[in-house]
N, C-alpha and C positions, 0 to 999 in steps of 0.2 A: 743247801747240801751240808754245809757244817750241821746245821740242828739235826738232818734226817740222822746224822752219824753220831750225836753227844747221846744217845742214850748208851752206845754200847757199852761202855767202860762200868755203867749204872746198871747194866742187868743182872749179874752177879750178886751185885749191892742190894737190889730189888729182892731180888731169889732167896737172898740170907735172909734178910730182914721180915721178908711176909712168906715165907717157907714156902713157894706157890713152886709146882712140876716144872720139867723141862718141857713138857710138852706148852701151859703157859704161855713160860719164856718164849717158844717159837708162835705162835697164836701172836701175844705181845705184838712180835716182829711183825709178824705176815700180815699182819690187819691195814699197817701203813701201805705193803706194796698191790695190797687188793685199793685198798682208798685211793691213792696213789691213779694208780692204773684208770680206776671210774674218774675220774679228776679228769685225766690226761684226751680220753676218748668221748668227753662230754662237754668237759668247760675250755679244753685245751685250744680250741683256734675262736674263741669269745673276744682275743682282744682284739682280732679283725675287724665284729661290729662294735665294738661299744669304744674301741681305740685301746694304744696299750698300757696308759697312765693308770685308768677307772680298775682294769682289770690286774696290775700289779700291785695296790691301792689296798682291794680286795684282798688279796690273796699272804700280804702282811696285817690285814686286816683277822685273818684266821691265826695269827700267832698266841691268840687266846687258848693254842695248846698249849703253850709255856707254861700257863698260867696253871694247867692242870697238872702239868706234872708237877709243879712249885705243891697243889695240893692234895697230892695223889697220895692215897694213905690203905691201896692195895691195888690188885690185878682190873681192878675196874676201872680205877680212874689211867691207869695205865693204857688199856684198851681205848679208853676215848680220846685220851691226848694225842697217841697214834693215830688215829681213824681223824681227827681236824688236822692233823701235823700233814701224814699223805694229801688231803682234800688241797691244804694250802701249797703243797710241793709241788702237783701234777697243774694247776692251774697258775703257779708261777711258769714253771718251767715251758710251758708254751709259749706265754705272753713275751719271757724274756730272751727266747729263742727269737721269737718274731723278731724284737725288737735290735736283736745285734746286727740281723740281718738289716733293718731295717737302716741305722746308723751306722753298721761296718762289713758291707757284705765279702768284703775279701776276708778278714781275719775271722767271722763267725762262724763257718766252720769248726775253724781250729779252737777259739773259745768254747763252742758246745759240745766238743769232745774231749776238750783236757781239765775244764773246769770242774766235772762233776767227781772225776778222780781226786784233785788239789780239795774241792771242797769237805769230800767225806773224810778225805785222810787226814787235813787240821782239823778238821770235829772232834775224830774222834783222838787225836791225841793232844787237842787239847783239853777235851772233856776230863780223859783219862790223869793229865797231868792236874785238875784241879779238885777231881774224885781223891786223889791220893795225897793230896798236898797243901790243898786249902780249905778254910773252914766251910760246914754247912755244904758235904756232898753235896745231897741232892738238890740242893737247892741252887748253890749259885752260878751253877754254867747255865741255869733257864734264867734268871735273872739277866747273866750278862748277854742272854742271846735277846732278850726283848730288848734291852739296850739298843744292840745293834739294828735291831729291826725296825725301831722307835725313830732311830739313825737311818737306815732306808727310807724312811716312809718319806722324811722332810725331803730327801733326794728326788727320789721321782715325783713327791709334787712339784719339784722346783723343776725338774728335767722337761722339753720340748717333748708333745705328742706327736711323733713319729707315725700315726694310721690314724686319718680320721675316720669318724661316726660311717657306719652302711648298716642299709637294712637288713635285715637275714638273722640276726643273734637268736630267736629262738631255735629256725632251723639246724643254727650250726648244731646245738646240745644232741643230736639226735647221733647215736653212735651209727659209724659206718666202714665196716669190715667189708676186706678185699682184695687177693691180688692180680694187679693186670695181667692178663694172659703172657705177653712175652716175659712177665716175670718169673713162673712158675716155676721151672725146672731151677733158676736161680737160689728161691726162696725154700725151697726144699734143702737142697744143696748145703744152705747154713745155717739152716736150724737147729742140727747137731750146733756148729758155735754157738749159737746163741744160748743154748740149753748148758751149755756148759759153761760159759762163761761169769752169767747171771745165778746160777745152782751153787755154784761156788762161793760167788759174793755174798750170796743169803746166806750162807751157811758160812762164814768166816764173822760177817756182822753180828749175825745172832748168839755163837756158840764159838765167837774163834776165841772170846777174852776168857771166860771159860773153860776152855782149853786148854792154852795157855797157865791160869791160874791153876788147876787140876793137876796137870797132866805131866808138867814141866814142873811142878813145885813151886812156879815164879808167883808170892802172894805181894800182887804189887799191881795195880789198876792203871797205871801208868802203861804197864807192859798190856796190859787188856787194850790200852786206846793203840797202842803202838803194833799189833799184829793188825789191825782194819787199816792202821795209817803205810803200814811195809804195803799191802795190796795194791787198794787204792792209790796212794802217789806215784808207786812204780808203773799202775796201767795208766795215769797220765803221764809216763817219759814213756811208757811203750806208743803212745796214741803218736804220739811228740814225733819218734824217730820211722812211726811207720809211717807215716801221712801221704809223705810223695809216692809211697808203691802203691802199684794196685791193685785190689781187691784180694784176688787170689793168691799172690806172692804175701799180701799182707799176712794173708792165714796162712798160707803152707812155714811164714817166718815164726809165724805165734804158737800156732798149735803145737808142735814140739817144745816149745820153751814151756807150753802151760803142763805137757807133758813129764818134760823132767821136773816141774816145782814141783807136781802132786807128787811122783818119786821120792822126792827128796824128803818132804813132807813125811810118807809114809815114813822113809828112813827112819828120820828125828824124833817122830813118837814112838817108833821100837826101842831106841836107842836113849830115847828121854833128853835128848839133844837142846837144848834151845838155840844157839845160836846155825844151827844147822836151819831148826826149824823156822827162823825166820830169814836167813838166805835164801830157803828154797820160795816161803811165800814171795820175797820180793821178785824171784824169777818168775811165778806164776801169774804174779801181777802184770809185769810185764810183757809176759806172755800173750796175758788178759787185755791188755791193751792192743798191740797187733792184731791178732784174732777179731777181737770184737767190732774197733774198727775197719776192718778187712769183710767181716758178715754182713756188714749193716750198709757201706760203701757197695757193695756186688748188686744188693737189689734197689738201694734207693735211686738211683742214677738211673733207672731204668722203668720209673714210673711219670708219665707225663702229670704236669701239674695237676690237672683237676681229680687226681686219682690220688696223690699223694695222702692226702689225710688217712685213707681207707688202706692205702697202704701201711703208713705207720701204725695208725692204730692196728693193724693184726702183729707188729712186728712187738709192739709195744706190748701185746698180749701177752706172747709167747716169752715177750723175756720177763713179764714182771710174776708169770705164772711159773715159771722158772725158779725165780728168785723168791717166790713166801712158798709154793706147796712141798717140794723136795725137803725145806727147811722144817716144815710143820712135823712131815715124816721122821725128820730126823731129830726131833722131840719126842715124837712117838718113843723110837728105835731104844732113846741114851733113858726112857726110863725101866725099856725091860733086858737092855746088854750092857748099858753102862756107856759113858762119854767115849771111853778108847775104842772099844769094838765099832760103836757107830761111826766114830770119824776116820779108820781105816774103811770100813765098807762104802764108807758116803767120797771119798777120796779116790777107791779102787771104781768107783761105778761113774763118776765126771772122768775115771783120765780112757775107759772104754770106749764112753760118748765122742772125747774131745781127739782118741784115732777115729772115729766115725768120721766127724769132723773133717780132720783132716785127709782121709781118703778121698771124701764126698768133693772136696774144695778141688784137690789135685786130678777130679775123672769128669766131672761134670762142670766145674768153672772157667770160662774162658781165659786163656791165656793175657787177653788185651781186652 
C-alpha cells in the first residue's frame, strides 16, 4: 500500500515535465485500480491452492514496476508500471489477508481494515517528503521501495506456510460474481457508501496534490503527499474507533462527518483556505473510515462461506469502479472547466450520494 500511494506526490512532477492532459494523469491512476481489481477477482484466493508463501513470493516478484518507473521517460511507461503495480497489489492483498487470518484470526480483521489506510497515507507522504527534499525525485522513493520489498521477500521465504498445496488453482482464477439472496436488499442499501467513499479516494489520490499545489498556492510536493496522508490516516483512526459498532450505527456515525468534510472542503477552495482545507479532508477521512467500514461489515457477515468469494468480488467491483471511473471523468471535466470548477462539482455530487447513503443505511439497515 505505501508504493500504490508514492506516485501521488510524482504526478504533478510527471505532468510538468512531459506536459501530458489531466485527463492522462487520471487514465495513469485508473489503470492500477482496473489492474488491481482483475488481480483481486482472478489471482486473489491462488494462495488457497498453491499455499501463501509461493503466491506472496510472486506477487513481490511483480515489483519489476519499480523498475519502470525508475525508467519511465513518458505517459507509457507510466501506464505499464501502474498496470504490473495493480496486478502485484490485488494478488498480494488476498494472499496476505488470508494469511493474517491464518496466524492471527482475532487481530485480522482489525489489521485488514486499518492497514490499508496507515499504508497509503506514509506512501504517500513519505514519497512527497522525498519528492521535495531529496536528491533524484523520481527516482529514489522506487529505489527505496525495492529495497524494502527485496527486504520482504527474504521475510516470507523464511516465514512458516500457513495453507498447504490443494487442488482447484486453476479453477479458482475463473471470476465469480454474486449476491446471496438474503443479502440483497442489504447490499443495495450501501452501495451509495461504497460509491462514495471510494469516488472520493480516487479523486483525492489522483488530483488532490494537484489541487492543493493549484488551488491553495502551496508549491510544495510535501504538501501534495500530505493531503492523501490527512485522508487516508484519518480513515485508519476512523476504522479504529468504529470497529465495536455495528454496521448501521457505523454509517449513520460516518456519513455525516464525510458530509461536513466535503462542506468544509467546498468552504476552503472558495475561500483558498489551506489549513481549513485540510481539517476538513481529515474529517472526511475519518468519516471515510466509519462509513466504509460500516458498508462493507452490513453485508459481509451475512454471506455463508462458500459464497463469500462471489460476494466480495462484486463488492470489490463497485468500489474499485468507483474509485478510477468517476476519476477518469474528472480529467475529463479539469480539461474543459478547469481544476476549481471540477473539484466543487465532483465534491457537491459525492456529498448528494453520501445523504443517499446515509438515508438508505437509516430506512433499510437493521438496527442489530
Amino acid at each position: 500500500m505505501c508504493a500504490a500511494a508514492a506516485p501521488s506526490p510524482l504526478y504533478s512532477v510527471y505532468q510538468a515535465e512531459w506536459r501530458f492532459s489531466a485527463i492522462t494523469l487520471t487514465v495513469i491512476f485508473a489503470v492500477y485500480a482496473i489492474a488491481l481489481l482483475a488481480a483481486l477477482v482472478t489471482v486473489g484466493a491462488l494462495s488457497d491452492h498453491v499455499g501463501r508463501r509461493p503466491a506472496l513470493l510472486a506477487a513481490l516478484a511483480i515489483t519489476v514496476a519499480m523498475v519502470a518507473f525508475i525508467a519511465a521517460d513518458g505517459s507509457g511507461w507510466l501506464l505499464a508500471a501502474r498496470i504490473l503495480q495493480g496486478t502485484a497489489t490485488g494478488l498480494a492483498t488476498g494472499a496476505t489477508s488470508a494469511c493474517l487470518v491464518d496466524l492471527r484470526p482475532q487481530l485480522a480483521p482489525l489489521i485488514n481494515t486499518a492497514t490499508p489506510g496507515i499504508g497509503l497515507g506514509a506512501g504517500a507522504i513519505g514519497s512527497g517528503l522525498l519528492v521535495e527534499y531529496a536528491p533524484a525525485p523520481t527516482t529514489l522513493v522506487y529505489v527505496l521501495l525495492l529495497a524494502a520489498c527485496a527486504a520482504g521477500a527474504v521475510g516470507v521465504a523464511l516465514m512458516p506456510e500457513t495453507s498447504p498445496r490443494r487442488p482447484g488453482a486453476l479453477a479458482s482464477l475463473r471470476p465469480e460474481f454474486g449476491v446471496p439472496g438474503n443479502a440483497h436488499g442489504r447490499f443495495l442499501a450501501v452501495v451509495p457508501i461504497l460509491i462514495t467513499t471510494w469516488s472520493m479516494t480516487g479523486f483525492y489520490m489522483s488530483l488532490g496534490p494537484s489541487l492543493a499545489i493549484e488551488l491553495l498556492g502551496i508549491n510544495n510536493h510535501l504538501v501534495g503527499g500530505f493531503v492523501v496522508c490527512c485522508l487516508m490516516g484519518t480513515s485508519a483512526i476512523g476504522s479504529l474507533v468504529f470497529r465495536r459498532r455495528n454496521p448501521r450505527a457505523a454509517i449513520i456515525a460516518g456519513s455525516p462527518l464525510l458530509l461536513v468534510g466535503l462542506l468544509g472542503t467546498l468552504a476552503a477552495l472558495a475561500a483558498t483556505s489551506a489549513p481549513l482545507f485540510f481539517a476538513s479532508t481529515m474529517i472526511t477521512g475519518f468519516g471515510f473510515g466509519g462509513a466504509f467500514l460500516g458498508a462493507f461489515g452490513s453485508v459481509s457477515r451475512l454471506a455463508e462461506p462458500n459464497r463469500r468469494a462471489a460476494l466480495f468480488a462484486t463488492v470489490y467491483t463497485v468500489n474499485y469502479s468507483a474509485f478510477s471511473l468517476p476519476t477518469v471523468a474528472a480529467g475529463v471535466a479539469v480539461t474543459q472547466v478547469g481544476l476549481g470548477v471540477t473539484a466543487n462539482a465532483y465534491a457537491i455530487a459525492v456529498a448528494v450520494v453520501a445523504a443517499v447513503g446515509f438515508l438508505a443505511a437509516v430506512r433499510l439497515l437493521p438496527k442489530h
